[in-house]
N, C-alpha and C positions, 0 to 999 in steps of 0.2 A: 730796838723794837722789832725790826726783820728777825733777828736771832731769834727772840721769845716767839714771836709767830712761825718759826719755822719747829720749833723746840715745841711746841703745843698743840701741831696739827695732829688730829685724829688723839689726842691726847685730855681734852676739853673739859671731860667728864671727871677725871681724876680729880682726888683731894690737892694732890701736890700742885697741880697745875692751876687748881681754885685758889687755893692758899695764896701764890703767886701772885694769879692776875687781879685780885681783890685789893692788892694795893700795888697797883704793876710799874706804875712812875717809879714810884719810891724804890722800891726793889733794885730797878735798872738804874736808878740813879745810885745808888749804894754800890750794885757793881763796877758803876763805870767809875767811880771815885776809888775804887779798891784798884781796879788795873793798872787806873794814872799812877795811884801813889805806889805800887807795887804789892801791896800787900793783900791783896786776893791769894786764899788759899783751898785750895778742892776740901769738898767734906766728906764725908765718908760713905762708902760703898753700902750700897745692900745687894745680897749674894741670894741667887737660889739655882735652883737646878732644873735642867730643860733634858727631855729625850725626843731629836728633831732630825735625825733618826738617833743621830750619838747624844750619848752622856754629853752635857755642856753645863760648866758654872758659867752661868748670866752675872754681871755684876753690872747692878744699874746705879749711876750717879745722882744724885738731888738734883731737883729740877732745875735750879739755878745754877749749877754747876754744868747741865744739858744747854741752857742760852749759853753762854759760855762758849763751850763747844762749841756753838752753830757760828756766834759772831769769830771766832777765829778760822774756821770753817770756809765764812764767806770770804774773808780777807786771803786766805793762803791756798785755797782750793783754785784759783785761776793761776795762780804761779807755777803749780803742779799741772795741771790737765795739758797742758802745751808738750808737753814734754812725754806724759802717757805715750805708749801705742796705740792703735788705733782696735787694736784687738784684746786690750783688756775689758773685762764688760761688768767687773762687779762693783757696784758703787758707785757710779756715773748717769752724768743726765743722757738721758737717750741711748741707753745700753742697757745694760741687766741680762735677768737668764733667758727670755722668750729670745732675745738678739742672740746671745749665745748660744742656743738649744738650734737657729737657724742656720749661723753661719759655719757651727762645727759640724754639720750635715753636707751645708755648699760644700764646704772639704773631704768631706767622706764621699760625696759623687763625683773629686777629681784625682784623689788619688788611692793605692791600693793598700796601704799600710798606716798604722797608729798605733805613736807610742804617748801612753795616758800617765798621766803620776800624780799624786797629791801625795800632800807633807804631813808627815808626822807632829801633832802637836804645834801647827804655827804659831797661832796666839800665844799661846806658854813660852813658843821659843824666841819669842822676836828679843835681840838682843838692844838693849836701847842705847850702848855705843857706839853701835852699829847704826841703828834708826836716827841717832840725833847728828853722826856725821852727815847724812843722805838729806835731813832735813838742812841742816844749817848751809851746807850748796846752794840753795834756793833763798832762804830767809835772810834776808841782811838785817831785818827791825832786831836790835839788840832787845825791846821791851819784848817782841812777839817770840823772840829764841827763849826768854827767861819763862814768857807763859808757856810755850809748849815743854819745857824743862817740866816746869809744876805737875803738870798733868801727865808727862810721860812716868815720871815718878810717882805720882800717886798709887799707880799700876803695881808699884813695886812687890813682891812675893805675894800680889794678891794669886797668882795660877799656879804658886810653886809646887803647890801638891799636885798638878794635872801635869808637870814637867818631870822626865827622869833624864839625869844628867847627861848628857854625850860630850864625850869629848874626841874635839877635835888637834890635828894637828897643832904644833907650835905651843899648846895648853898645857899647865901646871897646877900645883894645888889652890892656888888664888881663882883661877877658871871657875870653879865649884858658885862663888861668890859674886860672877857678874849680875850684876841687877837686868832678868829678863821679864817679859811676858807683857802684853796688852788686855786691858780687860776686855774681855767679850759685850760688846753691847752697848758702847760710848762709839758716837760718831767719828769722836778722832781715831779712835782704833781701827774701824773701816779706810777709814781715808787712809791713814799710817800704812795701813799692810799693802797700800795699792803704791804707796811712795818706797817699802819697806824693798820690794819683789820689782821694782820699776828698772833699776839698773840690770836685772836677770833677763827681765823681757828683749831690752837690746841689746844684751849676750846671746841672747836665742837667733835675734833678727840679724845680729851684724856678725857677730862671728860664728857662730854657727849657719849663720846664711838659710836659716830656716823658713821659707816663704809662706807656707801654711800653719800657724802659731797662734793657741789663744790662750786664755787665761784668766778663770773668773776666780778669784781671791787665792785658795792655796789648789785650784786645780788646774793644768797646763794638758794640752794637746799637744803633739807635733806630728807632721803629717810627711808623707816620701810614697814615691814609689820602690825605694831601693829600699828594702829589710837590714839591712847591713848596715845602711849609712844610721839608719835611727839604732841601733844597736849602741853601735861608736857616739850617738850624739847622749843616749843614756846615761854611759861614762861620765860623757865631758859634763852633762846635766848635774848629776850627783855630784861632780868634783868642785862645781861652780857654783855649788848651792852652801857645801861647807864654807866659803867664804863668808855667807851670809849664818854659817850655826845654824843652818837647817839640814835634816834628812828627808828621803822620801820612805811611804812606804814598799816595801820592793818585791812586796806578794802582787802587788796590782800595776806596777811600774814594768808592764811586757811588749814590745812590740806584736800586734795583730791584726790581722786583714781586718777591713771597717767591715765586710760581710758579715761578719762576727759578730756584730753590735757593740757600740762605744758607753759603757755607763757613763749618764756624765747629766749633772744636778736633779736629779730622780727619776732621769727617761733612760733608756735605752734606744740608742740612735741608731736606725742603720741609714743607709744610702736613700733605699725607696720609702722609707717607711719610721715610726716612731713608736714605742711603746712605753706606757707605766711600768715603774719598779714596782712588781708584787707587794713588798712592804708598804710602798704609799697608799695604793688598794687598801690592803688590811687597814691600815689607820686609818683613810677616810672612813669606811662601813663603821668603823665601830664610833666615830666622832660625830657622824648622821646622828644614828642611831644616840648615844647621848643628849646630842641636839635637840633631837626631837621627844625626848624622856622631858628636857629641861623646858621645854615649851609645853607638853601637856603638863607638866607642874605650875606653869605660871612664872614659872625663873627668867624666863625669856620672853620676847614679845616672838610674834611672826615673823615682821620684820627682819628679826635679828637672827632666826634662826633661816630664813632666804638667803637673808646678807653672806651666809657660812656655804649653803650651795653654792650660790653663784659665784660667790671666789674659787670656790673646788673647780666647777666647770672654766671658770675663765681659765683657769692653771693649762689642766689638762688637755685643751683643746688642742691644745699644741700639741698633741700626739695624737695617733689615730684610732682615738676611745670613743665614735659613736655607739658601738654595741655594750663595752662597758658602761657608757652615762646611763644608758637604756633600760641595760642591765638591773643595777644597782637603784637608779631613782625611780624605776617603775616598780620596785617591790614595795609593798605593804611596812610601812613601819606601826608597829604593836609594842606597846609598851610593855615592859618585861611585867609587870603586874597584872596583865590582864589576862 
């Protein structure tokens, strides 16, 4: 019952979620008789495509299959969290990007250099021999190893068209063949990538002795005063990550003064100061502007089209967009027909 209410918040309204809770005992009792006996099996994906800013295949699961998730979720998300760092922020109660967009600025006001990276295709690349040794460390429930087996499998060649091969040391033509990728958009996938990148994090903290570190999903900081030594830790970063069958990419993997500003989850960070990525601007103007097409048609209530400011605003506040909110929400919106 906590699983399906956590699996339905802000969800309510959906067919799938109606369907559901119209006979919601039964349902949950059909699940919970399928796990005992083992024979719970994932059903099948529905795919579509998102630009947020990248190209992304969404792959969303059936909503019983989302409880699911949630009640394994509850059970093995305490077993992990102990063991996080404390400066991972994506996916976590009490953390997220507003904590992260905070504390990679405390670090830009105590030291003079940043080296930034994110990964090439993570989700596509998570390898799941890889991920299921990392989890089974943790998991002793033989039933709970066998349902996360299910579900990491389900996953199987669903990303393999958003993957292009690498191969890494030690690989042969069998390598081509390991079963990678997580779908994008199931909650174990979130959680997974945070247990996936876990043992890297205290590669970073413990042998690289890196004291200014963070980490929200496939993006990492690391902070120095010494240019040099984040150079050398660059290296050692990319050599430590092919353990895990990941790359970075190495157009944006540069050591640079934090003066310079740090992109990092749609802002532009500096020491004193915060800005919006141009590209967010563009998309919100034109998402208003929609909004408000969709509201003078009657598509939408007011409500709902406020509901979509005020999220913009709450986002944003976090940078120092007074003149921009001002800007942009004191203009006249006129429907393109008039």
């Amino acid at each position: 019952m906590e699983a399906f209410q956590k699996a339905s918040r802000g969800k309510r309204g959906k067919q799938s979620t109606a369907r559901f809770e119209i006979y919601l005992a039964d349902h949950l009792l059909e699940i919970q008789a399928e796990l005992r006996s083992g024979d719970y099996q994932p059903g099948e994906y529905v795919h579509f495509m998102i630009h947020d800013p990248k190209k992304r295949r969404i792959s969303a699961a059936p909503f019983r299959d989302r409880v699911v998730h949630h009640a394994l979720c509850n059970l093995i998300e305490p077993i992990f969290e102990s063991s996080f760092i404390s400066d991972s922020y994506a996916n976590r109660i009490k953390k997220g990007t507003h904590r992260a967009i905070d504390r990679l600025q405390y670090f830009a006001r105590k030291y003079r250099y940043v080296l930034r990276i994110d990964l090439e295709k993570f989700f596509p690349a998570i390898d799941h021999q890889i991920l299921l040794g990392i989890l089974s460390e943790k998991i002793q429930d033989s039933e709970a190893r066998r349902l996360v087996r299910k579900i990491i499998s389900s996953g199987e060649h669903i990303l393999d068209s958003e993957y292009q091969m690498v191969y890494f040391p030690g690989d042969n033509l069998f390598s081509i063949h390991r079963p990678r990728g997580l779908p994008i958009g199931n909650l174990t996938s979130q959680f997974w990538a945070n247990c996936y990148l876990n043992p890297f994090d205290h590669f970073v903290k413990r042998e690289l002795r890196c004291k200014a570190y963070l980490r929200y999903v496939d993006d990492f900081a690391l902070f120095s005063n010494d240019k040099k030594k984040l150079w050398v830790w660059k290296a050692m970063v990319i050599q430590r990550l092919a353990d895990f069958r990941l790359t970075v990419h190495q157009n944006s993997a540069q050591v640079t003064p934090v003066t310079n500003g740090i992109p990092w989850l749609g802002f532009i960070v500096y020491p004193t100061h915060r800005k919006l990525k141009s590209r967010n601007v563009v998309k919100f103007t034109r998402r208003l502007r929609q909004r408000w097409d969709h509201y003078c048609d009657g598509e939408i209530s007011f409500a709902e089209f406020d509901a979509s400011v005020q999220g913009w605003i709450n986002h944003v506040r976090y940078a120092d967009s007074w003149g921009l909110r001002t800007h942009l929400l004191g203009k006249p919106l006129i429907k393109k027909s008039d």
